[in-house]
C-alpha positions in Angstrom: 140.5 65.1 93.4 140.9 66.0 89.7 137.9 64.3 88.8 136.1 65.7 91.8 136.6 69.4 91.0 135.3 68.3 86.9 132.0 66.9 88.6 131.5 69.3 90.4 131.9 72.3 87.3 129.9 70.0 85.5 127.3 70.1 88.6 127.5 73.8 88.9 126.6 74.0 84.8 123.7 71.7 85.0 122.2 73.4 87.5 122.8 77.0 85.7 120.8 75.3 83.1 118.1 74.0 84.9 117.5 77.9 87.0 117.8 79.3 83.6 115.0 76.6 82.0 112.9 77.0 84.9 112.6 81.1 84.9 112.1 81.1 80.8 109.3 78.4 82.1 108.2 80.6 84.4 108.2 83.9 83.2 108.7 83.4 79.5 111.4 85.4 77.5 111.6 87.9 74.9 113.3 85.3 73.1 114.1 85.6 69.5 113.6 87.6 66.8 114.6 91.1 65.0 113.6 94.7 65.9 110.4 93.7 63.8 109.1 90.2 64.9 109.3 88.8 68.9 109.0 85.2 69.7 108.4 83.7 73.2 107.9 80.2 74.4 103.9 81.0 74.4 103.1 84.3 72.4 105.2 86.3 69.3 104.4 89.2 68.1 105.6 91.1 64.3 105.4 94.5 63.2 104.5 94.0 60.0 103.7 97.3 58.5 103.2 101.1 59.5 101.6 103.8 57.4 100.3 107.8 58.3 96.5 107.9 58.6 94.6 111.4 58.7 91.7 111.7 61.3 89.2 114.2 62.3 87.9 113.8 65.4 84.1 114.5 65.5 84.2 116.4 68.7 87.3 118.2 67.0 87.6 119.8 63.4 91.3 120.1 64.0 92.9 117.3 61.6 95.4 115.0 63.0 98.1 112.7 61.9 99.0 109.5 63.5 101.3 106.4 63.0 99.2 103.1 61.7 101.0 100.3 62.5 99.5 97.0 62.0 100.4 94.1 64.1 100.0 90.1 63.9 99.9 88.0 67.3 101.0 84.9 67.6 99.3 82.4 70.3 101.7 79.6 70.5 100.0 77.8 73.8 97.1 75.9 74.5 94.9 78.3 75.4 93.0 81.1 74.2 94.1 84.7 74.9 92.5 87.9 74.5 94.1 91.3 73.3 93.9 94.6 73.0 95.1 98.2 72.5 95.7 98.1 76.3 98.3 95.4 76.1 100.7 97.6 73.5 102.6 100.6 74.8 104.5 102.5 73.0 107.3 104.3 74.3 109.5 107.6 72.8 113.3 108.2 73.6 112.8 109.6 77.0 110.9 106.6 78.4 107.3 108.2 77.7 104.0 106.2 77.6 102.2 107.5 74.4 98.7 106.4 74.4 97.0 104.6 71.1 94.2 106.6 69.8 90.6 105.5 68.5 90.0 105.7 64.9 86.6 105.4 62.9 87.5 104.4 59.4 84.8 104.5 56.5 85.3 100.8 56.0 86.6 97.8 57.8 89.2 97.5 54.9 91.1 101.1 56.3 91.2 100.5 59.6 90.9 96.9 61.9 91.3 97.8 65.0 93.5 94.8 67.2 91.0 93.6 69.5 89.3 90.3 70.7 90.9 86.8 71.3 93.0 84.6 69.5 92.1 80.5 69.8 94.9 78.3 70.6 98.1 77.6 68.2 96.3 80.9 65.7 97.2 84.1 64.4 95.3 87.7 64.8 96.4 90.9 63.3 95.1 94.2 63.6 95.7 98.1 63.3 96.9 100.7 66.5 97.3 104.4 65.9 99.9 106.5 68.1 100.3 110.3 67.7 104.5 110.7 67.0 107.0 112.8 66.4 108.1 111.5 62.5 111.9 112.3 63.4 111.5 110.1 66.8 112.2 106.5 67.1 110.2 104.2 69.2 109.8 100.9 71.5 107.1 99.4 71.1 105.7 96.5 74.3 103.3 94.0 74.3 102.6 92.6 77.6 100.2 89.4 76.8 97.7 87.7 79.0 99.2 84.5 79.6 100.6 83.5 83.5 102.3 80.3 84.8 101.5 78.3 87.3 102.5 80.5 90.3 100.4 83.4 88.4 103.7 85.1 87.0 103.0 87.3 83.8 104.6 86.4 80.6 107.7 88.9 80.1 107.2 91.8 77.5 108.0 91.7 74.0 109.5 95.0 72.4 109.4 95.7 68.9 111.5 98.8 67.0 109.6 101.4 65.6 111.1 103.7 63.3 108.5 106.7 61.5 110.9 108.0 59.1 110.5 104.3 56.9 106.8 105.7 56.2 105.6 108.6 53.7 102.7 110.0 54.2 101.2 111.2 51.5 97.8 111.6 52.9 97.7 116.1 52.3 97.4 114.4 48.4 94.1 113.6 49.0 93.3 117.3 49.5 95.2 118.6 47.0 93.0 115.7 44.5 90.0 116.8 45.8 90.9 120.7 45.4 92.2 119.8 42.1 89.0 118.2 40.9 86.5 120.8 41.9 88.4 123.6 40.6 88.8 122.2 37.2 85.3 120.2 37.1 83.1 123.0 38.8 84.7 126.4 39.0 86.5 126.5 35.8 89.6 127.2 37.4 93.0 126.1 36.2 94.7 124.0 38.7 97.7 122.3 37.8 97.7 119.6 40.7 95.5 117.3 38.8 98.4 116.3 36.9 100.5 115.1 39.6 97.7 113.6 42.1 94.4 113.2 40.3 93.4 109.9 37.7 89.8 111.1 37.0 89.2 112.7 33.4 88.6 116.3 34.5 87.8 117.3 31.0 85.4 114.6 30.5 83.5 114.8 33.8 83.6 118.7 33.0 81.8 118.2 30.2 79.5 116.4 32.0 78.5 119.4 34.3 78.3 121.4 31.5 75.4 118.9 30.0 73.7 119.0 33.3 73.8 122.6 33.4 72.6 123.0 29.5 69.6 120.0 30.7 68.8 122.4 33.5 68.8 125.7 30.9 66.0 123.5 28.7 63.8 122.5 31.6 63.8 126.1 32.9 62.8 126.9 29.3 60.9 124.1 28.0 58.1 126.3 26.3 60.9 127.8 24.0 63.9 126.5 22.2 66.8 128.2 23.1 69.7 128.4 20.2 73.4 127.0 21.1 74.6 130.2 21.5 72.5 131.2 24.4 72.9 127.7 26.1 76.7 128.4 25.4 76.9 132.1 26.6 74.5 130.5 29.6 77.2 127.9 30.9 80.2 130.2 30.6 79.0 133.1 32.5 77.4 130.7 35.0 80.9 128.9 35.6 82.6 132.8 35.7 80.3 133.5 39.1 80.6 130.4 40.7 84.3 130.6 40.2 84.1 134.3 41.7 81.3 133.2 44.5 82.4 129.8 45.6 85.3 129.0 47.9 85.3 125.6 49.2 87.6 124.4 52.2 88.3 121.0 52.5 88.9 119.1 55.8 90.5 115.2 55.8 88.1 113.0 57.7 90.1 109.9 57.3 93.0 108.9 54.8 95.8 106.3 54.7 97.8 105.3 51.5 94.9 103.9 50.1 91.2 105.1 51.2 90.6 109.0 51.6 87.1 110.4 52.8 87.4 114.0 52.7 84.9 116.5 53.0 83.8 119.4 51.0 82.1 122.5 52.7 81.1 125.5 51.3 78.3 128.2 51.3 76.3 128.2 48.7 73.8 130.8 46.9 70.8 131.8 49.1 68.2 130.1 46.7 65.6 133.1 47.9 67.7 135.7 47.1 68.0 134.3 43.6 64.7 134.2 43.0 64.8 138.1 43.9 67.8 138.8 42.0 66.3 137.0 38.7 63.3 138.4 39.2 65.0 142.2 39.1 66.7 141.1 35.9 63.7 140.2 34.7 61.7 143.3 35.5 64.7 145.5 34.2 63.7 144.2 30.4 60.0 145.3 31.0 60.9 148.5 31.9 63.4 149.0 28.7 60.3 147.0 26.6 57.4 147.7 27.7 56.1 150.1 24.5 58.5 147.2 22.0 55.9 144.9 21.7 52.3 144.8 20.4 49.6 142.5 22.6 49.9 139.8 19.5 53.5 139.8 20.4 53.2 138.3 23.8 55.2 134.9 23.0 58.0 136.6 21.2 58.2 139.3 24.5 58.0 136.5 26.7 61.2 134.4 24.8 63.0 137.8 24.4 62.8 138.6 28.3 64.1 135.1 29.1 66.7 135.4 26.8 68.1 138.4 28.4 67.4 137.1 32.0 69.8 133.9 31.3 72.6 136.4 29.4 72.4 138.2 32.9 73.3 134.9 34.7 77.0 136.2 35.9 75.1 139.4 37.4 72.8 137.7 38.8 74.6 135.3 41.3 77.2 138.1 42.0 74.2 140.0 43.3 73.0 137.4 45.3 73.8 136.8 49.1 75.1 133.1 49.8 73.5 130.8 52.4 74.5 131.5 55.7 74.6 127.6 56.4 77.7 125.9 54.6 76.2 122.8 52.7 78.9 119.7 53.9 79.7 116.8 51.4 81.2 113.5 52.3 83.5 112.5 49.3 85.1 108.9 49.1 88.3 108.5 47.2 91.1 105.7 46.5 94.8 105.7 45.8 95.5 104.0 42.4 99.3 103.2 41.9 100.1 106.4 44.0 97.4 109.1 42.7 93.8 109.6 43.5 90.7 108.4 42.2 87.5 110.4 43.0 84.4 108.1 43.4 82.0 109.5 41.0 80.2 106.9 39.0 76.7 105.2 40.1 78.9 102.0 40.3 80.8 103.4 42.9 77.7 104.0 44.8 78.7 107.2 45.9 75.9 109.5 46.1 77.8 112.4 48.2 79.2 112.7 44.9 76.0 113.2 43.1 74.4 115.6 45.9 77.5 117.9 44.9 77.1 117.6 41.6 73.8 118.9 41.8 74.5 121.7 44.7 76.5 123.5 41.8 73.3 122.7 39.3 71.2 125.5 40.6 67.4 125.7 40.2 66.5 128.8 38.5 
């Protein structure tokens, strides 16, 4: 009898095993794994990395910040299987579905959203964006397309996600951008260039300041203006746009390594300067107009201009601005945790030169 009942526990074991092996069969498991990675007979699925991205919707001018996370799947079976967003859910504390969000990244490198199919025995990984609550942790499931023989679904696999292990840094990108403009353009000290900018403001400032002189000589081609006048020129030019400009800035997309963020601003109703200069200009002929004798023409001529471009500062404070903003698509990258501004013809950026010229005004 003794050897009885020890048959019949080891019966009663080997057929626990063999339900137990026949509903992993059937239905899969979540298996192994850590809060990070999931394995199944068929499918696993990792976590591998999460990151804040900045969006703008175009329907929405309202920036938003969502939770990257970028995700490899494993197909371990014999046949192909397709994915995408609508296999992950991710859910908050209270049991919540929160829906993954469409992104449109300025290059393939930013953003890859997970989608398509994955061929047998391969991996595929891709990006999803969630909207979340930083201080929140979360579940994340994926439920794959693979089914048994009797059509049963493979089980879920849940991943952790916790927010708080990502920075996001991405409001540097419009403090860089800020930064630049004010220092490059306007002439106006801003200390954040330091702390979140690589470009050499003082060299590419430098660099406006020759386009502006280039555009001072081809205004004035017939005569050859002295350094001081090209000099007082610049300054006072610099002084209104600093007073007249005021540029917002608005993220269109940013992670911790690609930025697109654009500029907008009004800028000086090019009619109205023509009327404005053209006052300045007729103020000198009424002050001069019994100075000069008729052999003097050139000299009155040089000497009018002269005082027209030392009037530059009350010029464009007198004139109206655009009632159009001009917008300005500006490309940036994160270089060992600071921005970089695209701004050189390698970069092939030529948003960057359209701004450049927008504050290079035709007189």
């Amino acid at each position: 009898m003794e050897g009885i009942v020890i048959n019949k526990k080891r019966w009663l074991l080997i057929s626990l095993f063999a339900v137990l092996s026949l509903l992993l069969t059937a239905c899969g498991s979540s298996g192994s794994g850590s809060d990070s990675k999931q394995e199944a007979r068929d499918v696993g699925i990792k976590l591998n990395s999460g990151e804040y991205i900045a969006v703008s919707k175009y329907d929405d001018n309202e920036e938003k910040t969502y939770l990257k996370l970028n995700l490899t799947v494993h197909n371990k079976s014999k046949n192909e299987i397709s994915i995408s967003g609508l296999d992950f859910s991710l859910y908050d504390k209270n049991n919540e579905k929160i829906e993954s969000v469409y992104v449109n990244p300025p290059d393939e490198d930013s953003y890859k959203e997970l989608s398509g199919s994955v061929s047998p025995e391969k991996k595929a990984s891709g990006d999803l964006a969630y909207p979340i609550n930083p201080e929140e942790k979360y579940e994340l499931h994926f439920q794959p397309h693979i089914y048994d023989d009797k059509g049963n679904k493979q089980k879920e696999l849940v991943v952790k996600v916790d927010p708080s292990k990502y920075k996001n840094d991405t409001e540097n990108a419009k403090k860089a951008i800020a930064a630049y403009i004010d220092n490059v353009f306007l002439s106006k000290e801003n200390p954040d260039f330091k702390t979140v900018l690589t470009n050499d403001v003082i060299k590419d400032s430098q660099k406006f300041d020759e386009e502006l002189g280039n555009q001072l000589k081809e205004g004035s081609e017939e005569y050859k203006l002295n350094l001081k006048t090209e000099k007082n020129f610049i300054e006072k030019y610099r002084i209104a746009l600093n007073r007249n400009i005021k540029p917002t800035y608005q993220i269109e997309y940013a992670d911790a390594k690609n930025a697109k963020v654009m500029v907008r601003f009004k800028n000086f109703d090019s009619s109205d300067l023509y009327t404005q200069t053209r006052k300045v200009s007729e103020q000198f002929v009424k002050k001069n107009e019994k100075k000069y004798s008729y052999n003097e023409y050139d000299k009155a001529k040089k000497d009018a201009l002269v005082y027209t471009i030392n009037r530059i500062d009350q010029i464009l404070n007198n004139t109206k601005l655009s009632n159009d903003s001009r917008n300005y698509s500006i490309t940036m990258k994160n270089v060992d945790g600071k921005w970089h501004i695209q701004t050189t013809d390698e970069d092939m950026n030529s948003e960057y030169d359209d701004l450049l010229e927008s504050f290079v005004l035709e007189m």
